[in-house]
C-alpha positions as protocol buffer text, in pm:
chain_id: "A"
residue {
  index: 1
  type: UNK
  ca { x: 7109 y: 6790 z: 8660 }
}
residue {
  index: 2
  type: UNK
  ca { x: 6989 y: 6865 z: 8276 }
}
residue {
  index: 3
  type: UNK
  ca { x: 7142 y: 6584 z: 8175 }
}
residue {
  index: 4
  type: UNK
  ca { x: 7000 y: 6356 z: 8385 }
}
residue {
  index: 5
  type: UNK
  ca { x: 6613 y: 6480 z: 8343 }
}
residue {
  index: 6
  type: UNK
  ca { x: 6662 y: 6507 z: 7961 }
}
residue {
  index: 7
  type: UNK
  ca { x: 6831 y: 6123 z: 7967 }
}
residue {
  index: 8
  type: UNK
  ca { x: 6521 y: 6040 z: 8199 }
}
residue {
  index: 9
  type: UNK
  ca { x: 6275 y: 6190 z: 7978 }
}
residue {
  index: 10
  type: UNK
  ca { x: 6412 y: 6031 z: 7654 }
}
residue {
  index: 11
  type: UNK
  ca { x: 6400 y: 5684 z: 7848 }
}
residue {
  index: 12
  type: UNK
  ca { x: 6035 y: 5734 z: 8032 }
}
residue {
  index: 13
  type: UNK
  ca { x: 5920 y: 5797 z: 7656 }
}
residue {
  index: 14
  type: UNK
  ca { x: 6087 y: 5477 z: 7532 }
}
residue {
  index: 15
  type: UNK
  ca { x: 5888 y: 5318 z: 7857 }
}
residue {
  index: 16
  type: UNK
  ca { x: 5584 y: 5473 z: 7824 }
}
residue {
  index: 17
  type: UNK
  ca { x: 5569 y: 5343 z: 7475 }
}
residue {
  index: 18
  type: UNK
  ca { x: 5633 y: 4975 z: 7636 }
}
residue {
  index: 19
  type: UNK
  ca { x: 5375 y: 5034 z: 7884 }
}
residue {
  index: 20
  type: UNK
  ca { x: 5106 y: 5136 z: 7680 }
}
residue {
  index: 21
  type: UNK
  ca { x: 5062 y: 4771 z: 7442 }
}
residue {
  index: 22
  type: UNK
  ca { x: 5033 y: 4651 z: 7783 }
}
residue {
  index: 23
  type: UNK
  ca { x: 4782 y: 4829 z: 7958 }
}
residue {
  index: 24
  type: UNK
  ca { x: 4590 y: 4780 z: 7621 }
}
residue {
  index: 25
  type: UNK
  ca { x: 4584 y: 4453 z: 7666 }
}
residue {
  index: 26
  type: UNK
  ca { x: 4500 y: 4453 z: 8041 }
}
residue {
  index: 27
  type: UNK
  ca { x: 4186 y: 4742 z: 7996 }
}
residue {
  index: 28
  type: UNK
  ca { x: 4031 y: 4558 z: 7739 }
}
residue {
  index: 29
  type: UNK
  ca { x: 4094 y: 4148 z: 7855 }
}
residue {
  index: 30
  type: UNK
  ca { x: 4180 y: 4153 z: 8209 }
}
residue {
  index: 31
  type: UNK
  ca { x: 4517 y: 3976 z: 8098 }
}
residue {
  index: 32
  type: UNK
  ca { x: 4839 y: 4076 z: 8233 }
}
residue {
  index: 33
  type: UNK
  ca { x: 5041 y: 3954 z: 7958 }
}
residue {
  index: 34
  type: UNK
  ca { x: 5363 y: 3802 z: 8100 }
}
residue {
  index: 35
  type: UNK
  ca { x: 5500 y: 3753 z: 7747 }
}
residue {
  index: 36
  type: UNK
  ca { x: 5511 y: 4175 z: 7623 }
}
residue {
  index: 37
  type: UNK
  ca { x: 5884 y: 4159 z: 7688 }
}
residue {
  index: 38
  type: UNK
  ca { x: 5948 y: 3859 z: 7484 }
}
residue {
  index: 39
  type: UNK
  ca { x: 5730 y: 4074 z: 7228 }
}
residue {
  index: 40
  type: UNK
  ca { x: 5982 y: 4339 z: 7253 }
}
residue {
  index: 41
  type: UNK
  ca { x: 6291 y: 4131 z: 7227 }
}
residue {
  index: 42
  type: UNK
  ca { x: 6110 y: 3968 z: 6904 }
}
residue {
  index: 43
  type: UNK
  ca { x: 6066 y: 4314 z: 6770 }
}
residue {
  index: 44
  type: UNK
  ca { x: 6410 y: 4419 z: 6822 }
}
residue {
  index: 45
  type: UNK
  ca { x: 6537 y: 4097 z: 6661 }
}
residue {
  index: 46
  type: UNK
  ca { x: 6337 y: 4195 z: 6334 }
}
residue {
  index: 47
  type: UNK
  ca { x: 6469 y: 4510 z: 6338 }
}
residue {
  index: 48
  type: UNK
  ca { x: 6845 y: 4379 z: 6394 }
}
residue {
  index: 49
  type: UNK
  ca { x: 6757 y: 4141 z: 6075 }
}
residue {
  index: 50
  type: UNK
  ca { x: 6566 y: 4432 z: 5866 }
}
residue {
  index: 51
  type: UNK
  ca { x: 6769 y: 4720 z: 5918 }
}
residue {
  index: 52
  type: UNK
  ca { x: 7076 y: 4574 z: 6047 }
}
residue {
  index: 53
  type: UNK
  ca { x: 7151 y: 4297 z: 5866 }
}
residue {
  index: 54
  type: UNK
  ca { x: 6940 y: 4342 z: 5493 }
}
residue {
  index: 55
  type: UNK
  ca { x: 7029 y: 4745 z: 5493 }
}
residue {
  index: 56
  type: UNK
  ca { x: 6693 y: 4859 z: 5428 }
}
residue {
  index: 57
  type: UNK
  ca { x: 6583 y: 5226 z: 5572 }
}
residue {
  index: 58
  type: UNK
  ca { x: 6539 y: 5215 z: 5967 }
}
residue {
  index: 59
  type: UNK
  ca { x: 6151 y: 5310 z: 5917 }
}
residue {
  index: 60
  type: UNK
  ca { x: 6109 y: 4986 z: 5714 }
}
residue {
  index: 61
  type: UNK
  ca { x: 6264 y: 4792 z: 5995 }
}
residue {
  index: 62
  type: UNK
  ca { x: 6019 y: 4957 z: 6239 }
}
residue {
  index: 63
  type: UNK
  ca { x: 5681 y: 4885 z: 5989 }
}
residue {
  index: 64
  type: UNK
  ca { x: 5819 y: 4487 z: 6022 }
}
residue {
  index: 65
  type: UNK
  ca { x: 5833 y: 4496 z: 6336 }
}
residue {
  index: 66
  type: UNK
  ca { x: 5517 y: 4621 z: 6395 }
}
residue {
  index: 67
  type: UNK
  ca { x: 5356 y: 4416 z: 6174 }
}
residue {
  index: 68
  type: UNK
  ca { x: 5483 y: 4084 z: 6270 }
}
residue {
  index: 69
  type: UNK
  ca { x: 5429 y: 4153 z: 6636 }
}
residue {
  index: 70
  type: UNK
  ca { x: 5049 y: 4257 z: 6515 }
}
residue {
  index: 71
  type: UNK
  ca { x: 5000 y: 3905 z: 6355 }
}
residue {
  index: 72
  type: UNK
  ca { x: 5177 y: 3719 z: 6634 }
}
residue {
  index: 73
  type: UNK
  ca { x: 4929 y: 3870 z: 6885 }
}
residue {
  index: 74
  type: UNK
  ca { x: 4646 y: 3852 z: 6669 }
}
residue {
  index: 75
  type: UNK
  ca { x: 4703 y: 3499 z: 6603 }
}
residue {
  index: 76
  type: UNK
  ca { x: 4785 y: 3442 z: 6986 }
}
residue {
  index: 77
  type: UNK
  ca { x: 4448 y: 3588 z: 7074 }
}
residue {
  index: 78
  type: UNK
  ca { x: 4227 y: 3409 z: 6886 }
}
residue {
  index: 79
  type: UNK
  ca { x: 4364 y: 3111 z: 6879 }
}
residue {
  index: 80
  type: UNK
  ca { x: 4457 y: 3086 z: 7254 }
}
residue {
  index: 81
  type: UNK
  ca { x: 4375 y: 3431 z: 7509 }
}
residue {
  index: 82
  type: UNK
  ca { x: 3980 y: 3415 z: 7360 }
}
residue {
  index: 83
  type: UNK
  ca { x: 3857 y: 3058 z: 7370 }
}
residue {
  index: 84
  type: UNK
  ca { x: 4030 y: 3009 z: 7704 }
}
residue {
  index: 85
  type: UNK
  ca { x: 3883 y: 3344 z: 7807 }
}
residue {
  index: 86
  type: UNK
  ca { x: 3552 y: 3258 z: 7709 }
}
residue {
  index: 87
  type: UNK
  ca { x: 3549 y: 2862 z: 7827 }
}
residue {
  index: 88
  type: UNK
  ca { x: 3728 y: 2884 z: 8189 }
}
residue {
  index: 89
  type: UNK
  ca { x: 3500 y: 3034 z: 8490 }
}
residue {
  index: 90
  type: UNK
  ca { x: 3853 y: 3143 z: 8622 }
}
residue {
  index: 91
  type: UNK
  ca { x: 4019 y: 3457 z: 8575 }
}
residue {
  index: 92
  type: UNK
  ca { x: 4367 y: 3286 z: 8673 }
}
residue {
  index: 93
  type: UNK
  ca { x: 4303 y: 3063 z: 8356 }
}
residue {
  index: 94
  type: UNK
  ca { x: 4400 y: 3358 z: 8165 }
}
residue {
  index: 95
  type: UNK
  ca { x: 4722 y: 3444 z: 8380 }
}
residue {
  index: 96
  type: UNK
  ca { x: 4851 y: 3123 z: 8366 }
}
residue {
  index: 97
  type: UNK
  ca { x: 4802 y: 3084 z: 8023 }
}
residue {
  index: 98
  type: UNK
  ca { x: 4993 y: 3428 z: 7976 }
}
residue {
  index: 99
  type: UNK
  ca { x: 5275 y: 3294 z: 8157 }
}
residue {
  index: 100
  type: UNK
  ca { x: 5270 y: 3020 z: 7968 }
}
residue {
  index: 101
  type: UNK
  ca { x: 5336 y: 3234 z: 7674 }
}
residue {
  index: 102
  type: UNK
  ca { x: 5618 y: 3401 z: 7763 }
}
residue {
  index: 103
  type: UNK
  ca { x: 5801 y: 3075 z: 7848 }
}
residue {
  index: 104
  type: UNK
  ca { x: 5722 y: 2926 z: 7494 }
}
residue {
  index: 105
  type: UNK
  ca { x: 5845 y: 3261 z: 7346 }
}
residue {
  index: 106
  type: UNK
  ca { x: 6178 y: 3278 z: 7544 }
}
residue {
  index: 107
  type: UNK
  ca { x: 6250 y: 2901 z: 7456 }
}
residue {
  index: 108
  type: UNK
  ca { x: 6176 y: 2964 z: 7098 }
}
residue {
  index: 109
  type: UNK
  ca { x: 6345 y: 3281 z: 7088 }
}
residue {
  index: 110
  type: UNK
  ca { x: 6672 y: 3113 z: 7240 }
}
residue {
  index: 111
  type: UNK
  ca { x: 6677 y: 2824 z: 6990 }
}
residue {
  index: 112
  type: UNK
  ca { x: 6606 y: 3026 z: 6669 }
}
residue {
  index: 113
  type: UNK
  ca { x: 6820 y: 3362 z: 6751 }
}
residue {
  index: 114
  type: UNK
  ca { x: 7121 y: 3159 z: 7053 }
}
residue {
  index: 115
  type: UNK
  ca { x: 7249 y: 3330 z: 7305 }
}
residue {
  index: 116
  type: UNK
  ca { x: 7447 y: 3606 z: 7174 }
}
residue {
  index: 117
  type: UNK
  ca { x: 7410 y: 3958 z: 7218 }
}
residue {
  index: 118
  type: UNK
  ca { x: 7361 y: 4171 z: 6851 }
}
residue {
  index: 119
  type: UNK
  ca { x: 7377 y: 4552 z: 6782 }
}
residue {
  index: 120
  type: UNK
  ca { x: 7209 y: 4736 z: 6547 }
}
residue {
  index: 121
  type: UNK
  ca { x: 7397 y: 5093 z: 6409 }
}
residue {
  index: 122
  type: UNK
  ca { x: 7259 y: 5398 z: 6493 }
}
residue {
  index: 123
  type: UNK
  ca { x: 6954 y: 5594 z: 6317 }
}
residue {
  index: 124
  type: UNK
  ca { x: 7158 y: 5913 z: 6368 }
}
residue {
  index: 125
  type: UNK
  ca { x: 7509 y: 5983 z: 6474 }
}
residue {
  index: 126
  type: UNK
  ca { x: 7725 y: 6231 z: 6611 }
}
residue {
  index: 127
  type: UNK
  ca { x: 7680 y: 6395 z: 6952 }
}
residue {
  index: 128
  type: UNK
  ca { x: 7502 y: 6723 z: 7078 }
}
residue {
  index: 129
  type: UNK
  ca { x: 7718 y: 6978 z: 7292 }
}
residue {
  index: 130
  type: UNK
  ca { x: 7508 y: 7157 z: 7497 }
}
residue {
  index: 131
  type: UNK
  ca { x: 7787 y: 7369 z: 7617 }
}
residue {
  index: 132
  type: UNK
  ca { x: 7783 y: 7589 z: 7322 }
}
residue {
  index: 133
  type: UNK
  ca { x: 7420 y: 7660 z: 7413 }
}
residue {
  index: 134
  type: UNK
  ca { x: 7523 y: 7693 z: 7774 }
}
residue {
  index: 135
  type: UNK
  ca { x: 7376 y: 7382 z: 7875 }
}
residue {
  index: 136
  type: UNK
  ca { x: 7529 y: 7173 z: 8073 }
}
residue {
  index: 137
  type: UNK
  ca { x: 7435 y: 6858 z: 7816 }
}
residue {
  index: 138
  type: UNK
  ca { x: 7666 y: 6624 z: 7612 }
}
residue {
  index: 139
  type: UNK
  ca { x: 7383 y: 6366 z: 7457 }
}
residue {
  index: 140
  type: UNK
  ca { x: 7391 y: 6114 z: 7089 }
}
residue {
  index: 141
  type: UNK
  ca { x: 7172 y: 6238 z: 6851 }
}
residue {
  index: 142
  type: UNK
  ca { x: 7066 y: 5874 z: 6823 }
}
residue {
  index: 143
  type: UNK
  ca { x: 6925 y: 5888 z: 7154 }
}
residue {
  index: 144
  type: UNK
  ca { x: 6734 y: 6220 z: 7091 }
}
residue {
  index: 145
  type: UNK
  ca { x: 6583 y: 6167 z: 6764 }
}
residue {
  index: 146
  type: UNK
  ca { x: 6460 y: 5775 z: 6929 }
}
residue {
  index: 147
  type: UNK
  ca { x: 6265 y: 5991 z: 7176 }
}
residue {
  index: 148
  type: UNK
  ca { x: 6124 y: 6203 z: 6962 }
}
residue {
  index: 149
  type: UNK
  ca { x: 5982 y: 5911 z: 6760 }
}
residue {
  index: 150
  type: UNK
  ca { x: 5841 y: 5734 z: 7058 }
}
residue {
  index: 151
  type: UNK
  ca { x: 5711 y: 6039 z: 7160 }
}
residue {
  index: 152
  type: UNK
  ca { x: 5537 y: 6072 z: 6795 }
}
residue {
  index: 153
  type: UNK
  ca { x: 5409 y: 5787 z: 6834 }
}
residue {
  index: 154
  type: UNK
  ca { x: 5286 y: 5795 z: 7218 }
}
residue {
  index: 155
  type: UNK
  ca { x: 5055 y: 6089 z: 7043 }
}
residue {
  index: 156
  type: UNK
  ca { x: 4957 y: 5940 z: 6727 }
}
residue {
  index: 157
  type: UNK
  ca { x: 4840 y: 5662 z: 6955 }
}
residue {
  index: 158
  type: UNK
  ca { x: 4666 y: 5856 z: 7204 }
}
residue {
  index: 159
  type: UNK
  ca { x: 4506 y: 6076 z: 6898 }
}
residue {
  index: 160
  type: UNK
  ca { x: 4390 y: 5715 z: 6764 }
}
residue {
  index: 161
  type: UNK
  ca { x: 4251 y: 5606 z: 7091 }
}
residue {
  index: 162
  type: UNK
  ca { x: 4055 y: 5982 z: 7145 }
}
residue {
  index: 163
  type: UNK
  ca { x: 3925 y: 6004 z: 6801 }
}
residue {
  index: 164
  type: UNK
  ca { x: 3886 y: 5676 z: 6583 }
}
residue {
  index: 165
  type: UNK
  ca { x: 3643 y: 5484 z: 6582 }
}
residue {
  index: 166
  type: UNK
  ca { x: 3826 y: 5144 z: 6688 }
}
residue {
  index: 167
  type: UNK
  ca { x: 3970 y: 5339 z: 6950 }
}
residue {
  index: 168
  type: UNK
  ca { x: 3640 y: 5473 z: 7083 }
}
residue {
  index: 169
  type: UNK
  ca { x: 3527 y: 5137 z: 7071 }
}
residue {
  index: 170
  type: UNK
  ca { x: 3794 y: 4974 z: 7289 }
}
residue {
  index: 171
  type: UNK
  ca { x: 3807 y: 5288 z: 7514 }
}
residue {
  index: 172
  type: UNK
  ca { x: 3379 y: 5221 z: 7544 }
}
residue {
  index: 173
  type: UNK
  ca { x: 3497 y: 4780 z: 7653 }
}
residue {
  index: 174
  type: UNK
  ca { x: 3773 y: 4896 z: 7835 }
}
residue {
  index: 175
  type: UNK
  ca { x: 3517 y: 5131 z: 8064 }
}
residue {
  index: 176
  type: UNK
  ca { x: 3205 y: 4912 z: 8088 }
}
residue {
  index: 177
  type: UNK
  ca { x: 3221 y: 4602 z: 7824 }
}
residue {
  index: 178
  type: UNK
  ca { x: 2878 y: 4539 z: 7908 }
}
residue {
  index: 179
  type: UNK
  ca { x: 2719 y: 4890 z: 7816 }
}
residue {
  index: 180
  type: UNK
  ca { x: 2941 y: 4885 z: 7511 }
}
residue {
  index: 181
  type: UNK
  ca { x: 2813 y: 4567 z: 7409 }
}
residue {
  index: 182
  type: UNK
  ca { x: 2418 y: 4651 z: 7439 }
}
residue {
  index: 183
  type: UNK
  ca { x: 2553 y: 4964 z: 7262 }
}
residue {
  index: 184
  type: UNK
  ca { x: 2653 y: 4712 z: 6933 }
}
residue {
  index: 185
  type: UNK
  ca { x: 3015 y: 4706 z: 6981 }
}
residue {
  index: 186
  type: UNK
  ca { x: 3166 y: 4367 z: 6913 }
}
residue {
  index: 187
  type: UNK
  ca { x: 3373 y: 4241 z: 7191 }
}
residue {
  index: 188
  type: UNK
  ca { x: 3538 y: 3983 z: 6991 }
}
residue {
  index: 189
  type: UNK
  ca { x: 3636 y: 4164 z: 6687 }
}
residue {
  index: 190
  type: UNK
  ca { x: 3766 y: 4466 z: 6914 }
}
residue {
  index: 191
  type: UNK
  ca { x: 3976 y: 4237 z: 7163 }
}
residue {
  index: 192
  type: UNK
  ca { x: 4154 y: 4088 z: 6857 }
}
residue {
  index: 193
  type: UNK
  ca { x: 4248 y: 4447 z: 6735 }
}
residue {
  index: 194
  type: UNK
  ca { x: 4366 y: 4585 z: 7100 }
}
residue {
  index: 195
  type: UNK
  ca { x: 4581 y: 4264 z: 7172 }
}
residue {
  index: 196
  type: UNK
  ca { x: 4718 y: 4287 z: 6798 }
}
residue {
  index: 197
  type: UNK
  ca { x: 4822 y: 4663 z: 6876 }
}
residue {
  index: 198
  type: UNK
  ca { x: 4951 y: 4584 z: 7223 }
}
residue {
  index: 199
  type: UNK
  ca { x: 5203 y: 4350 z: 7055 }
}
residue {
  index: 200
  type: UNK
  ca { x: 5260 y: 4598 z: 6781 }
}
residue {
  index: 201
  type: UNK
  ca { x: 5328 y: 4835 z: 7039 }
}
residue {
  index: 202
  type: UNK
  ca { x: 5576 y: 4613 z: 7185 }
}
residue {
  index: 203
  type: UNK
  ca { x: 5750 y: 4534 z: 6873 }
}
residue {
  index: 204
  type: UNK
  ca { x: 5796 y: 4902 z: 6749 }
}
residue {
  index: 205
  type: UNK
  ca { x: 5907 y: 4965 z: 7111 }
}
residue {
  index: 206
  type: UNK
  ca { x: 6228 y: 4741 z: 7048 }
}
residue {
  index: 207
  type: UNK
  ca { x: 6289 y: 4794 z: 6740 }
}
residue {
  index: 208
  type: UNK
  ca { x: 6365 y: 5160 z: 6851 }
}
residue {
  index: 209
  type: UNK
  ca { x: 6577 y: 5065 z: 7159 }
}
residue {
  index: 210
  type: UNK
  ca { x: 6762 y: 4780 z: 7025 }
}
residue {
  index: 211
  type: UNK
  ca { x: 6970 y: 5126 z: 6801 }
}
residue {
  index: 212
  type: UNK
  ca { x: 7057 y: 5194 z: 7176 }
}
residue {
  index: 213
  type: UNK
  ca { x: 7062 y: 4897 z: 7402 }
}
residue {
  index: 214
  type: UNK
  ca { x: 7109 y: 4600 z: 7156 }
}
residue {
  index: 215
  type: UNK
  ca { x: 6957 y: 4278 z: 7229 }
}
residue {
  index: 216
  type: UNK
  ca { x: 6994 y: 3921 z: 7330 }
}
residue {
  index: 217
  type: UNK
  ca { x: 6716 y: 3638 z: 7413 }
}
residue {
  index: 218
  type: UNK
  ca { x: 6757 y: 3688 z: 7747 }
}
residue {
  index: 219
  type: UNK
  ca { x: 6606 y: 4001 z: 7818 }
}
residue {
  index: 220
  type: UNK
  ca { x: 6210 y: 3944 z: 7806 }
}
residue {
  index: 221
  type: UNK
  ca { x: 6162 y: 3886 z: 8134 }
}
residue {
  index: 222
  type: UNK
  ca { x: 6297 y: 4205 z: 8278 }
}
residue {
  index: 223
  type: UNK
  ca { x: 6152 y: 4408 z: 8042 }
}
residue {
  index: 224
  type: UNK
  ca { x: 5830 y: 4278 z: 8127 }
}
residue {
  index: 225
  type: UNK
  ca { x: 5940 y: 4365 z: 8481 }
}
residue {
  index: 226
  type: UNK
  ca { x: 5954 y: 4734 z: 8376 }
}
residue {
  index: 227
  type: UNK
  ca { x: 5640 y: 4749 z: 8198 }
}
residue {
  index: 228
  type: UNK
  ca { x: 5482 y: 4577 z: 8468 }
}
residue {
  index: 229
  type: UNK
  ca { x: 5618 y: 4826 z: 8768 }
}
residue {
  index: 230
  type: UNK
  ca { x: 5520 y: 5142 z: 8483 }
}
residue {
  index: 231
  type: UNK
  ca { x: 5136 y: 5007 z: 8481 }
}
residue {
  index: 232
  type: UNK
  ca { x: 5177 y: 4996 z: 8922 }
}
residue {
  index: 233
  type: UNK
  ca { x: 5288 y: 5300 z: 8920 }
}
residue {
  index: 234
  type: UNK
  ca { x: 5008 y: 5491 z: 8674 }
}
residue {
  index: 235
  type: UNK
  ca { x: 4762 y: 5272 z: 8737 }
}
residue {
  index: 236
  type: UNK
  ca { x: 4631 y: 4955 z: 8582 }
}
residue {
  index: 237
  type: UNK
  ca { x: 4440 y: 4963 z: 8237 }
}
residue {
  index: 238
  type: UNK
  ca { x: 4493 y: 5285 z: 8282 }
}
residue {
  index: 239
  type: UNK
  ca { x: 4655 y: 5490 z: 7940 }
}
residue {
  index: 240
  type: UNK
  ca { x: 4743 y: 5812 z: 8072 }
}
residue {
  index: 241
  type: UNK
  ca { x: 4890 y: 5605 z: 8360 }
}
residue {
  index: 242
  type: UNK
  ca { x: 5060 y: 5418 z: 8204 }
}
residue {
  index: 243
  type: UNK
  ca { x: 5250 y: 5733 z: 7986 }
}
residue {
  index: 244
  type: UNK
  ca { x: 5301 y: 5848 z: 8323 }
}
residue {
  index: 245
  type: UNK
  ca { x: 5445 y: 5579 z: 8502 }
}
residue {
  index: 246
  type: UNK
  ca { x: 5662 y: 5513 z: 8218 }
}
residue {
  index: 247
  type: UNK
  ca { x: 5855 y: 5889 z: 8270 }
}
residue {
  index: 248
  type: UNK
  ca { x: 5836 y: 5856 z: 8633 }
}
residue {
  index: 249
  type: UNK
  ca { x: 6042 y: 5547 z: 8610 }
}
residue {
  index: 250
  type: UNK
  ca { x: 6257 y: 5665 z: 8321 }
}
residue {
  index: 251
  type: UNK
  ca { x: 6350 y: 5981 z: 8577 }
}
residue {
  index: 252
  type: UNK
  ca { x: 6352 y: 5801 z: 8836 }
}
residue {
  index: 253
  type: UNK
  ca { x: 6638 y: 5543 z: 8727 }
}
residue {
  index: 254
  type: UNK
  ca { x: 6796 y: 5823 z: 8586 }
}
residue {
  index: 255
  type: UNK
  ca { x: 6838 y: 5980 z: 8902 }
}
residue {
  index: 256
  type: UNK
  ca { x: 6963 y: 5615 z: 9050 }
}
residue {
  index: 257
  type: UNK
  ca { x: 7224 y: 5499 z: 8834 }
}
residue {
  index: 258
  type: UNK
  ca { x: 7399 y: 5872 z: 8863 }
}
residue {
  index: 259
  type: UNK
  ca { x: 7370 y: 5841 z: 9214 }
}
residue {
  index: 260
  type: UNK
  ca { x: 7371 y: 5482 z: 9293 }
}
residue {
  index: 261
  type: UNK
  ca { x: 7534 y: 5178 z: 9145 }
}
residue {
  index: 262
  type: UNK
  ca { x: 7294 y: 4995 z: 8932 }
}
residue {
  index: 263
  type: UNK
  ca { x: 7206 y: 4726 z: 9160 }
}
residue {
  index: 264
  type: UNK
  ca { x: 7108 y: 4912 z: 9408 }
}
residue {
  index: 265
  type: UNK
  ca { x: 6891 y: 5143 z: 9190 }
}
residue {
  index: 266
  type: UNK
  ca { x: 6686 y: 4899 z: 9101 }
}
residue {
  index: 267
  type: UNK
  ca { x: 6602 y: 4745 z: 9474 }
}
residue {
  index: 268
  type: UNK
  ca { x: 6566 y: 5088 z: 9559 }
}
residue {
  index: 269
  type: UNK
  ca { x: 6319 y: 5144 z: 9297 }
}
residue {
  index: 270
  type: UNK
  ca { x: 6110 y: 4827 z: 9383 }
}
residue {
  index: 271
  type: UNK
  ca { x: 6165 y: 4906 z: 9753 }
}
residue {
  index: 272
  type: UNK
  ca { x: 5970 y: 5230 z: 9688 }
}
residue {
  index: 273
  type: UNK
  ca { x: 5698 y: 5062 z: 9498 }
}
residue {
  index: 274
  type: UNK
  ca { x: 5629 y: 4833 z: 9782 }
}
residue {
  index: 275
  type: UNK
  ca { x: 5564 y: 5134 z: 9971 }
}
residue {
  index: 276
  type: UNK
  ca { x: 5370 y: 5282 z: 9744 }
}
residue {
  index: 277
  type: UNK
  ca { x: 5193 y: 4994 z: 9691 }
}
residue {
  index: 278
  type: UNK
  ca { x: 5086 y: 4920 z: 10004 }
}
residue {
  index: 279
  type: UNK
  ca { x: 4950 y: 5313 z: 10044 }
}
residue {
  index: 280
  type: UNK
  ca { x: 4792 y: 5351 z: 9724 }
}
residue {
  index: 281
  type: UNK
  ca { x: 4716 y: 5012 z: 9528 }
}
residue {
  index: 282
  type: UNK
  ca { x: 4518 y: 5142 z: 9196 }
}
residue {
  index: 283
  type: UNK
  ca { x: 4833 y: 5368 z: 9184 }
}
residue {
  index: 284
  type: UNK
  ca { x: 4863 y: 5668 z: 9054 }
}
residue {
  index: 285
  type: UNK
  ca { x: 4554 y: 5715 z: 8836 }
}
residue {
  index: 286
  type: UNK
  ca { x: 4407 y: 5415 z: 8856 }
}
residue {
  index: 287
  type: UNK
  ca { x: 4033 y: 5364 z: 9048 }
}
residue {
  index: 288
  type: UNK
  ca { x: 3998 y: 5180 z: 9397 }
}
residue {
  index: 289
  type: UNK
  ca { x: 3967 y: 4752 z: 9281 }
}
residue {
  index: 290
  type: UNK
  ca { x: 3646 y: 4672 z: 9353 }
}
């Protein structure tokens, strides 16, 4: 049983970090952005290039990553998410133009990068034996010292949002963007800098997992799947829901695949979230719509 909590603690931080550019996006915009898994593949394909490929340290890779994913959603929101925002009188203007998005991505991303599935060596090796420690735990090192970082970094961002001015800023939009506004904050300026980070959050995202999981250009759409089912869980546009829904999963699937075969974990998982949909809607932490 230790090893599967500590395997679905390492992965609900890996998925917390996922959900979190997300949400981001969503508390500040109203945009569910259908395209945050090609974001991650796109991350993890710099990092395959950076780290993999050129040599260079593993924390360069991960500074690329995050910065090209930055200007690709800072571009993307200016140039498309804002005027359409601020030109249609519907909402769904938005979605579809979000799902619009992530079909350009996974087309481009299929043509420049093909079909083939790449692997990236690992940050750390060797394994850890628990059993001299008299747990019962055999786990990489790779896969510990990944959580750890996304866990440093699920802080550092939460410490940004709590005490930063930029983050006060899109925590005051994200709560009552007309208040914040009277109150001087620019809504413009501070959308650009929340989608930019929910990209970069994406990127940095894969280029940790992509040491574990590899990647290929056909993956976007199912992680977007998971981030999506981590924001229903917490709650959306909610932060600390969205840390939370991403270790409930990451336990949660744990649990499954030692228990189930994989298939069936995951329609038992969305099973369960049709339930608990249809009893508690906001989810976890989230407000009542309306």
């Amino acid at each position: 049983m230790e090893q599967i909590l500590l395997n679905g603690l390492i992965t609900g931080a890996q998925y917390a970090l996922i959900a979190l550019g997300l949400t981001l996006i969503f508390s500040l915009m109203n945009i569910l952005n259908f395209a945050h898994g090609q974001m991650y593949v796109l991350g993890a394909f710099v990092t395959y290039y950076v780290y993999g490929k050129l040599g260079l340290p593993f924390i360069v890779a991960v500074i690329a990553s995050g910065l090209t994913l930055a200007l690709i959603g800072a571009i993307f929101e200016k140039y498309l998410f804002n005027p359409v925002i601020k030109k249609s009188l519907r909402e769904e203007s938005s979605m579809l133009l979000a799902a619009g998005t992530a079909f350009f991505l996974d087309a481009l991303i299929l043509i420049v990068f093909g079909e083939k599935q790449r692997s990236v060596p690992s940050i750390v090796d060797g394994v850890f034996f628990g059993d001299a420690y008299g747990i019962d735990i055999i786990i990489p090192y790779n896969r510990i010292a990944i959580g750890i970082i996304a866990v440093v970094m699920i802080t550092a961002f939460i410490l940004f949002m709590q005490y930063s001015k930029p983050g006060r800023a899109m925590r005051a939009l994200a709560q009552d963007k007309t208040a914040a506004q009277l109150m001087g904050v620019d809504l413009d300026k501070y959308s650009l800098i929340g989608f930019a980070m929910g990209a970069m959050l994406a990127g940095v995202a894969g280029s940790l997992l992509v040491t574990i999981t590899g990647v290929n250009s056909g993956i976007g759409g199912g992680i977007s799947v998971q981030a999506f089912t981590m924001i229903m869980i917490g709650g959306a546009g909610v932060i600390s829901g969205a840390i939370l829904g991403g270790f409930i999963l990451g336990i949660v699937e744990a649990l499954g695949l030692y228990y189930l075969p994989g298939d069936i974990t995951y329609l038992t998982i969305f099973v369960c979230l049709m339930i608990f949909l249809t009893l508690r809607p906001q989810g976890l932490m989230g407000k009542p719509w309306g």
